[in-house]
C-alpha positions in Angstrom: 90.8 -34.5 -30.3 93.5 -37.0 -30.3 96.0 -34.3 -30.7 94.5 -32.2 -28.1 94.8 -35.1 -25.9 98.2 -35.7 -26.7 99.2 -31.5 -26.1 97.3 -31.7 -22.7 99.2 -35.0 -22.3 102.5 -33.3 -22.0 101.4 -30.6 -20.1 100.5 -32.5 -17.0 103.9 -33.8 -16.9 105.5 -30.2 -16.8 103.0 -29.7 -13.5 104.2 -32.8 -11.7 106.0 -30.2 -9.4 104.3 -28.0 -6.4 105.1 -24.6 -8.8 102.2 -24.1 -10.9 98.9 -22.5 -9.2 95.7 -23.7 -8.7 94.0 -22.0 -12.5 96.9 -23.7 -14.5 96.2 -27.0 -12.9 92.3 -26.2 -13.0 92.5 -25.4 -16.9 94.7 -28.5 -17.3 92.5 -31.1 -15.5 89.4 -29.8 -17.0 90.4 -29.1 -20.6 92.0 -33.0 -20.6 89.0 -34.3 -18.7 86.5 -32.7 -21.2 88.9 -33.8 -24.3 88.8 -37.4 -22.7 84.9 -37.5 -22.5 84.3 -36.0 -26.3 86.8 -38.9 -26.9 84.8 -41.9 -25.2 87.4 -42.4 -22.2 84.8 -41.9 -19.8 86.5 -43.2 -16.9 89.7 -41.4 -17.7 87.8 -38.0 -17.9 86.0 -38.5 -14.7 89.0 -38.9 -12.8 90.6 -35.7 -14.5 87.0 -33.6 -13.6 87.0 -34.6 -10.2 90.5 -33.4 -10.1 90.0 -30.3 -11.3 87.3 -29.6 -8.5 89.8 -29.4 -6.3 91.4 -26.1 -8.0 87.9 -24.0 -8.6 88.5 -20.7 -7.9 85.1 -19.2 -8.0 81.2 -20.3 -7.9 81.3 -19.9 -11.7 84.2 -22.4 -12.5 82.7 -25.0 -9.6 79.4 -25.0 -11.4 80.6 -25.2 -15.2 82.7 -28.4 -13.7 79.5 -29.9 -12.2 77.6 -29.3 -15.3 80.5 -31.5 -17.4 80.9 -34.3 -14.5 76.9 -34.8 -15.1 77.1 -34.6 -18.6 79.4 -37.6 -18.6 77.6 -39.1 -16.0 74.5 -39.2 -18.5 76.9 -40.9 -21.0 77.7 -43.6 -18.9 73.8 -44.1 -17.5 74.7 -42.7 -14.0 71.6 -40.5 -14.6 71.0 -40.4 -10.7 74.4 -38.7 -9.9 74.3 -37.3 -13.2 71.3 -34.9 -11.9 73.2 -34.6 -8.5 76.2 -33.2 -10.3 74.5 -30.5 -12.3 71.7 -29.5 -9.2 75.2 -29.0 -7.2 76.3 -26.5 -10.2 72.7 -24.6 -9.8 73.0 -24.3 -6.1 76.4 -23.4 -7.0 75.4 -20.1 -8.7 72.5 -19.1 -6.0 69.6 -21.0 -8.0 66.9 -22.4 -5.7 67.3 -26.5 -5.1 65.0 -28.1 -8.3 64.0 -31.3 -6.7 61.8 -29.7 -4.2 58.4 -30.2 -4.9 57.2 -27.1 -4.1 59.9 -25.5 -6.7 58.1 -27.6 -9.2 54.4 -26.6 -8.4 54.4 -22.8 -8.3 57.5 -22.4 -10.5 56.1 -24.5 -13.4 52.8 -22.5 -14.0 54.7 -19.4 -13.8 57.3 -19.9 -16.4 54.9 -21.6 -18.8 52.2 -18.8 -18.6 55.1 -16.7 -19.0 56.3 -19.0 -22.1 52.6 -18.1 -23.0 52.4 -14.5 -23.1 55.5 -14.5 -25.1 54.6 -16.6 -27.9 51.2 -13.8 -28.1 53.7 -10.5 -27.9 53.8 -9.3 -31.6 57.5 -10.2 -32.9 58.5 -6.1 -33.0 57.8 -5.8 -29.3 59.1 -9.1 -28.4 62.4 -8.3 -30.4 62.9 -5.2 -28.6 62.1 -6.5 -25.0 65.0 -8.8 -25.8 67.9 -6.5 -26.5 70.0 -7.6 -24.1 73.2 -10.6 -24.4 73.3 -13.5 -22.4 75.5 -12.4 -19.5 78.2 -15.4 -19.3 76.1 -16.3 -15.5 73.1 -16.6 -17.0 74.8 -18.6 -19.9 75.9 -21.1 -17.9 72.6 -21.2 -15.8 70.9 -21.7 -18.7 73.2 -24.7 -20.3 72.8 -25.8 -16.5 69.1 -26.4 -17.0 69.0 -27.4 -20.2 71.6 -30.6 -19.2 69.3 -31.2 -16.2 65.9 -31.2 -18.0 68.0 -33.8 -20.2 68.8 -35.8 -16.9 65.2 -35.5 -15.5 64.2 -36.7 -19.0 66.0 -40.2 -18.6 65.7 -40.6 -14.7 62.0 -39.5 -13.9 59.9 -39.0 -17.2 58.9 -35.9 -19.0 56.8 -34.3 -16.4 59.8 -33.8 -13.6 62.0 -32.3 -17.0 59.9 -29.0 -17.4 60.7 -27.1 -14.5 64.4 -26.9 -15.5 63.4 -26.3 -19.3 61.2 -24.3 -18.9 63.3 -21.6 -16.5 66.1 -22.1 -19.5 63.3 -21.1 -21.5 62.4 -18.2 -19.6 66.2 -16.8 -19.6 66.8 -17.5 -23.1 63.8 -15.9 -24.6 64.8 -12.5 -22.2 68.0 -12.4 -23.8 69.0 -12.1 -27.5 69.2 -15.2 -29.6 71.7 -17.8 -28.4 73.1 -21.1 -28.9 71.8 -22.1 -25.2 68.2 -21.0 -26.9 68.8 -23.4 -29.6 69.6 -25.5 -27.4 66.2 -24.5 -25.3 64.2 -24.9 -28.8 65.0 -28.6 -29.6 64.2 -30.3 -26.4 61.1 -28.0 -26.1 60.2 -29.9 -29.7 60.8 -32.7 -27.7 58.9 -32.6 -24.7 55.7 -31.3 -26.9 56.1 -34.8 -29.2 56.1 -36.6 -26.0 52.4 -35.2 -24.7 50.5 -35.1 -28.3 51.4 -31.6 -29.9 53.3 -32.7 -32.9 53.1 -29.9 -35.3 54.2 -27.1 -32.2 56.9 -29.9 -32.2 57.9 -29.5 -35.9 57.7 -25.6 -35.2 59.8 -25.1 -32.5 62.6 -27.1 -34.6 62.0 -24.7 -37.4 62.3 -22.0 -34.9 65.6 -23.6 -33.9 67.2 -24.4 -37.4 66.8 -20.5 -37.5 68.6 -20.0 -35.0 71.5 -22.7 -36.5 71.9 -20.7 -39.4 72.3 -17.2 -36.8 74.9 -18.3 -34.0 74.7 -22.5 -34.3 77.9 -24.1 -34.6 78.5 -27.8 -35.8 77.7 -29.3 -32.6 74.3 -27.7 -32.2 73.9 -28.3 -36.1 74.0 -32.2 -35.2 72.2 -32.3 -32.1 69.3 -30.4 -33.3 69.0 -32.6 -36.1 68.9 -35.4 -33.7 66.1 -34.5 -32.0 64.1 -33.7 -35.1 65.0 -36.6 -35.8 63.5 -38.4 -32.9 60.3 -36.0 -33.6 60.0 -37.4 -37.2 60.2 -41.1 -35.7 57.2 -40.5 -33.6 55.0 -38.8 -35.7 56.0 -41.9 -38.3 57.8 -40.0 -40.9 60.6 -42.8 -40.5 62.8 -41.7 -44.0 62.7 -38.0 -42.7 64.0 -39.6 -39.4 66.6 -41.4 -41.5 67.5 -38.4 -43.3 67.7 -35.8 -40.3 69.7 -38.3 -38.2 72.5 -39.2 -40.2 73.1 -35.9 -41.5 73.1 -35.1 -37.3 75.5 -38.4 -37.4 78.0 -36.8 -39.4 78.0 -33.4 -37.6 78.5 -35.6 -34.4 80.8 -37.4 -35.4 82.9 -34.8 -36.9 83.6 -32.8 -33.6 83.8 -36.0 -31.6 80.4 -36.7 -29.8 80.5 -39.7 -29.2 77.3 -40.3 -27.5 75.0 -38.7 -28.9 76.4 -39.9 -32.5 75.8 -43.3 -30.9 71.9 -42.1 -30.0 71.7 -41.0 -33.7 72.5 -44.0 -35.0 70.1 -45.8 -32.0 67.2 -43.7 -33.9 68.5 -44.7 -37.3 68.4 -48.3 -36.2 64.7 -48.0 -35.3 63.5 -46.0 -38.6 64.7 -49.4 -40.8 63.4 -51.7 -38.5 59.5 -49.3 -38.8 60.7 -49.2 -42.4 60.5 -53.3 -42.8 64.4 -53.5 -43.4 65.1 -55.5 -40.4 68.6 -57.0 -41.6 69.9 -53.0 -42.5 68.8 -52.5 -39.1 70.3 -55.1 -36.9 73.5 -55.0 -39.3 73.2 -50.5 -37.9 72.7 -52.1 -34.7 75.9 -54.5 -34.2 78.3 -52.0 -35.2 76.5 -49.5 -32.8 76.6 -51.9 -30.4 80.2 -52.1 -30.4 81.1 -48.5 -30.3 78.4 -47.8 -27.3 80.5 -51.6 -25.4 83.7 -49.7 -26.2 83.1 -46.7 -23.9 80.7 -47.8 -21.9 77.2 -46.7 -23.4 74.9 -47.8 -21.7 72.1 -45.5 -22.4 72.3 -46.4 -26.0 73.0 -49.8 -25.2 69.8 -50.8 -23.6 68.0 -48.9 -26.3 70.1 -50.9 -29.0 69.2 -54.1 -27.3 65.7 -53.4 -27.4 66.0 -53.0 -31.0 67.9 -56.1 -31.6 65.2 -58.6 -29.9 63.3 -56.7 -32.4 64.8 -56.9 -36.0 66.1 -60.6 -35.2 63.5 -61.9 -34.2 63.4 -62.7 -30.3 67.6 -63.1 -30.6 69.1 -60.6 -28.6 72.0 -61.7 -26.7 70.7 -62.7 -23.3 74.0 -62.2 -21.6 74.3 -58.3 -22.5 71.0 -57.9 -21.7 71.6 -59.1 -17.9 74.7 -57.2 -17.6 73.4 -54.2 -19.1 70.0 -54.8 -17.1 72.5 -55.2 -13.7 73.7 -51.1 -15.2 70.4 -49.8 -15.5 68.2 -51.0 -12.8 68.9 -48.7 -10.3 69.8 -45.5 -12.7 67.5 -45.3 -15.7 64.2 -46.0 -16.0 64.1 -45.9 -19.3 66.8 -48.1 -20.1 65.6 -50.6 -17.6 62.4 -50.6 -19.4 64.0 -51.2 -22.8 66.2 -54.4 -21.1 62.5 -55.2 -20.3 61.3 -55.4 -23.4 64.5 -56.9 -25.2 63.7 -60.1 -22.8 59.7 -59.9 -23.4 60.8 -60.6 -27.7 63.2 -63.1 -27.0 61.1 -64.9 -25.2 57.8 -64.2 -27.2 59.3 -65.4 -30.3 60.5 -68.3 -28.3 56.7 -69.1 -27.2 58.0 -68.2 -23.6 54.6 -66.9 -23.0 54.5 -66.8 -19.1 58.2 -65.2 -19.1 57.1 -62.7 -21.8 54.2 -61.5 -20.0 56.1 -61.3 -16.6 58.9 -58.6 -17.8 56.0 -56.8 -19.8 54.3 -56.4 -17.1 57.5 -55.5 -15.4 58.1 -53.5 -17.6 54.6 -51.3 -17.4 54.9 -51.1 -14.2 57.7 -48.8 -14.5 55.3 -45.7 -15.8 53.8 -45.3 -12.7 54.0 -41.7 -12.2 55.9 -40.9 -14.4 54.9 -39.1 -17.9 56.2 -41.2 -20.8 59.0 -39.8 -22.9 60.2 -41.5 -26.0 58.2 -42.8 -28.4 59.4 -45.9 -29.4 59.5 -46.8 -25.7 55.7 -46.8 -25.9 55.5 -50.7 -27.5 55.0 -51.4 -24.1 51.8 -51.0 -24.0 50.7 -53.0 -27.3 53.3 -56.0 -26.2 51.4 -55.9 -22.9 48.5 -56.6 -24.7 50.1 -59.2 -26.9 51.7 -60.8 -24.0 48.3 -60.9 -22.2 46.7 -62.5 -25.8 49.0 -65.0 -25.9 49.6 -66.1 -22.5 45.9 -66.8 -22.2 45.7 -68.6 -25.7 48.5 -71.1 -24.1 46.4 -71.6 -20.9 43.5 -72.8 -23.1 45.6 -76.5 -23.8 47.0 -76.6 -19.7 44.7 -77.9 -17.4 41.6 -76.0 -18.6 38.8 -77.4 -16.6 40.5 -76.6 -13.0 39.0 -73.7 -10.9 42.8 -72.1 -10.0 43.4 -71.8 -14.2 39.7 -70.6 -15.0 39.8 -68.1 -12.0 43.5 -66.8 -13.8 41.8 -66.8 -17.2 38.9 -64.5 -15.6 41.4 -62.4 -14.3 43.7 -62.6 -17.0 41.1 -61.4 -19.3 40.3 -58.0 -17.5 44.4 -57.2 -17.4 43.9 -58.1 -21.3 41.3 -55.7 -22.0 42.6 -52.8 -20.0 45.9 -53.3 -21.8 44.5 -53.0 -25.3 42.2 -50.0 -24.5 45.6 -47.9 -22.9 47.3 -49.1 -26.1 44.4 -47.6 -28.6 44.4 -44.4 -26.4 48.1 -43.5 -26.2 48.4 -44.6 -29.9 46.6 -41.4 -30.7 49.5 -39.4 -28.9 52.0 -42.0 -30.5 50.9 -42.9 -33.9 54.1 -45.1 -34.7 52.6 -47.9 -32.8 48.7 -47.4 -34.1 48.8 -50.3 -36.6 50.2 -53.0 -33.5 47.2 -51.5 -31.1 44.6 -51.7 -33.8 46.2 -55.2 -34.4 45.7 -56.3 -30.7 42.3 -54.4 -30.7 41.3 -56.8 -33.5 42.4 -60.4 -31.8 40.7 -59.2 -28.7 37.0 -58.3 -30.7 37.7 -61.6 -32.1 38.4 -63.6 -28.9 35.1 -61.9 -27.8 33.0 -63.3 -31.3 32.4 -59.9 -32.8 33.5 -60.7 -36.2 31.9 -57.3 -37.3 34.1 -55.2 -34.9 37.6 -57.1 -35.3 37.3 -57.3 -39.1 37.2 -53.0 -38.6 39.9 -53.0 -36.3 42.7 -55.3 -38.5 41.4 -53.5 -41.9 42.5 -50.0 -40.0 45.5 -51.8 -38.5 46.4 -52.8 -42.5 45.5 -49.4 -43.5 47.8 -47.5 -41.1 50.7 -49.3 -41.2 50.3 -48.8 -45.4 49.9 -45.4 -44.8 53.3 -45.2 -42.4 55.2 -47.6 -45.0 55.8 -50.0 -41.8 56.3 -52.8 -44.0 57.1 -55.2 -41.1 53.8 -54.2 -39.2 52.0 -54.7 -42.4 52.8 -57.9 -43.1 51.9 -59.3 -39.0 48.4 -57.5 -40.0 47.7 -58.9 -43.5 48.8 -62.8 -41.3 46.2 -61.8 -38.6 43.5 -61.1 -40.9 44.3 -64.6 -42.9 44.1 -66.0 -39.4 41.1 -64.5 -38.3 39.2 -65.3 -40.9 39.3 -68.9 -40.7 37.1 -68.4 -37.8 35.0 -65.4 -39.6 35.0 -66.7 -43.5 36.2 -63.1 -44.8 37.0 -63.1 -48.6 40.4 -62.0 -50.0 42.4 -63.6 -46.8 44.9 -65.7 -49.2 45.3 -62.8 -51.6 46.5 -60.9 -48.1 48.1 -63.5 -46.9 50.3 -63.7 -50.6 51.2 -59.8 -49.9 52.2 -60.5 -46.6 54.6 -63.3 -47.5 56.4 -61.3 -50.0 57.1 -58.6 -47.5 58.2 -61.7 -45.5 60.1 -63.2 -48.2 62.0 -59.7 -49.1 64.2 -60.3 -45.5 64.4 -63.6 -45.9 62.3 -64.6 -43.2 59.6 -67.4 -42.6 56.1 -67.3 -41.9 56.9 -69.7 -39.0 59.2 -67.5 -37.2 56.8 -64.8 -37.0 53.5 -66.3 -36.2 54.7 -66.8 -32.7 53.5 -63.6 -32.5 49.9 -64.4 -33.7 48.8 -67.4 -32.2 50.2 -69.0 -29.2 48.7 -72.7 -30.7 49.2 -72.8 -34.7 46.6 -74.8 -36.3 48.9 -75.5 -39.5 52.4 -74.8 -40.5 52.7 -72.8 -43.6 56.2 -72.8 -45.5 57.8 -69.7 -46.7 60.4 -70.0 -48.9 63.7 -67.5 -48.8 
């Protein structure tokens, strides 16, 4: 890349001049615009994209130039004009306007019961319907759609990402196999993690390492193994997800994609932290930190952020969080959620209650309709509920016999509730954060005096996390039910409470640090040695 860069380099100065026409100075500005995105230059290669619009000769070369201006618009979190960019490309080639609502309610059913009644056609008949090649239109249409449903994806949710994939869907699956089908394949594993179907998840990226091994290239070799990887994360198989995702980082980073090596190594970061190996994972995260600073990442580095409130311990810097936070307000929901949550651990391992609760709540709020995309997004819902737990433990010490901070506690108590039961239900649908619902679901039977009920609920929280190997989780678990039964007299709570401190002890942390998130009022201080 650095060479090509260099060769397109010298070009531009031999077409300072009037004398060359508008393809050579098309070609120019949009082979070095594309060269300077795979290279991280983002605000270089914008410049040289939005040059080249001025040379397009035709519909087709004004749409594949939209397509790249919102694929580095997605880079740098501009997911709003990112999905401006690439709808212009579609109108661009005579395809009807997707963010019209009635495109999205009778062209959805159609191309999914049409998604249908493929997947039923016997494979000779559906092999011979497809006989023809991808016209180079209909390519580009479809790498259109695929790019937006990626857009959609980070701007409005899951839901508003379907219509777009599932029309590249429709086209690619009419056609013989392609890399745009691939392509089609991997985010269709994606979108069916995201609502509960996690084995058709698993297929479809069987379906599309199939496809790799017939007409993928390195590029598609890494970015399919980036989404599986994601998959993997969710459905809990975290050294899979470790596995897939930095064999995708080295495809990645061998042809020069940047960001999505840098959302490879985001997903990487998460599987240690699930893992227990909190220091591996904020050591992954600094040094992915840097590279997503460098050329202005800010997808990956809310994400990142997120994950390092997480594996330090409520220390996330507070200043990149604002200034990040100031990126992604306005642009991506999803990273503006993630900011939300980097504050809510800093300032829950701080014993920040009141501020905890506020950007969790914040931070929830952000769903509303929309369908929730990636998984490890969805510890929202159980820090709600922790946030809730232990805001309304530290009211129980501040002015507890006034009417104004009984009628909060009254009302706090419902919010609590409600959060835990969402948490339990979309647990089902996103099983990496079962054993932290099951957790919260146990302090709240508690609260409530049903000793029977919470002692169930932490016993499955201990069992699930064993079963996912989330040492980190385990060891919060095995501490609440040491906690709990000093109320409840349950046997074996020091032998747990040993287990959990050598889990503790293994990252060098202390018991101290982490029962901030236990109890908002510790009754005794416990030493744990390094």
């Amino acid at each position: 890349l650095e060479a090509a860069e260099t060769q397109y380099r010298i070009a531009e100065l031999s077409i300072s001049d009037d004398s060359h026409n508008s393809e050579t100075r098309y070609a120019l500005f949009e082979g070095l615009g594309v060269t300077l995105m795979n290279r991280g230059k983002y605000d270089q290669a914008e410049h040289y994209l939005l040059q080249a619009l001025n040379y397009t000769s035709n519909s087709e070369s004004a749409a594949h130039l939209n397509l790249k201006i919102g694929e580095l618009r997605i880079r740098t979190g501009d997911v709003i004009n990112a999905a401006k960019a690439i709808e212009h490309g579609l109108v661009c080639l005579g395809e009807a306007d997707q963010s019209q609502l009635a495109r999205r309610l009778l062209g959805l059913p159609f191309y999914v019961f049409a998604h249908t009644i493929r997947c039923m056609i016997p494979r000779s008949l559906n092999q011979r319907l497809r006989s023809k090649e991808l016209s180079p239109r209909k390519r580009l249409i479809m790498q259109l759609h695929n790019r937006l449903a990626y857009a959609y994806w980070f701007l409005h949710g899951s839901y508003r990402s379907m219509l777009p994939h599932y029309r590249s869907l429709y086209i690619g699956e009419s056609h013989r196999p392609s890399l745009e089908l691939l392509h089609a394949y991997t985010g269709h594993g994606l979108i069916l993690s995201v609502i509960g179907f996690h084995r058709d998840a698993i297929r479809y990226c069987d379906m599309a390492q199939t496809l790799q091994d017939q007409v993928g290239d390195q590029w598609s070799a890494g970015q399919y193994r980036n989404f599986y990887g994601v998959i993997e994360f969710g459905i809990t198989h975290y050294r899979e997800c470790l596995e897939l995702c930095g064999d995708a980082a080295i495809h990645l980073g061998a042809v020069g994609d940047l960001w999505e090596y840098n959302v490879a190594n985001s997903t990487m970061a998460f599987a240690l932290y699930s893992l227990g190996n909190l220091s591996d994972s904020h050591k992954l995260i600094l040094k992915s930190f840097e590279r997503c600073r460098d050329i202005g990442d800010y997808v990956n580095q809310a994400l990142l952020l997120q994950g390092w409130s997480m594996a330090t311990l409520g220390n996330a810097p507070e200043e990149e969080i604002t200034r990040v936070l100031a990126r992604a307000a306005n642009n991506d929901f999803q990273a503006h959620v993630e900011c939300l949550l980097a504050q809510t651990y800093n300032r829950l391992y701080r014993r920040e209650y009141r501020d905890a609760l506020e950007h969790a709540k914040h931070a929830q709020s952000l769903f509303k309709g929309r369908v929730i995309s990636l998984s490890y997004i969805q510890t929202t819902l159980p820090t709600l509920a922790m946030s809730w737990r232990l805001y309304l433990e530290s009211l129980d010490s501040d002015l507890n016999g006034t009417s104004s901070i009984q009628a909060k506690k009254k009302e706090g108590r419902k919010e609590w509730k409600r959060a835990v039961q969402l948490a339990l239900i979309f647990s089902h649908i996103y099983p990496n954060h079962r054993p932290h619902a099951l957790r919260e679901a146990a302090f709240y039977e508690a609260k409530n005096s049903r000793g029977g009920a919470a002692r169930k609920r932490i016993q499955q929280s201990i069992l699930v996390a064993h079963q996912h190997g989330a040492k980190f989780e385990l060891a919060l678990s095995l501490l609440a039910y040491s906690l709990m039964s000093r109320r409840f007299g349950w046997e074996d709570a020091d032998n747990l409470r040993e287990d959990a401190l050598q889990i503790l002890r293994r990252e060098s942390i202390h018991e101290e640090a982490v029962r901030a998130l236990l109890e908002a009022h510790p009754q005794e201080t416990l030493e744990c040695s390094h």
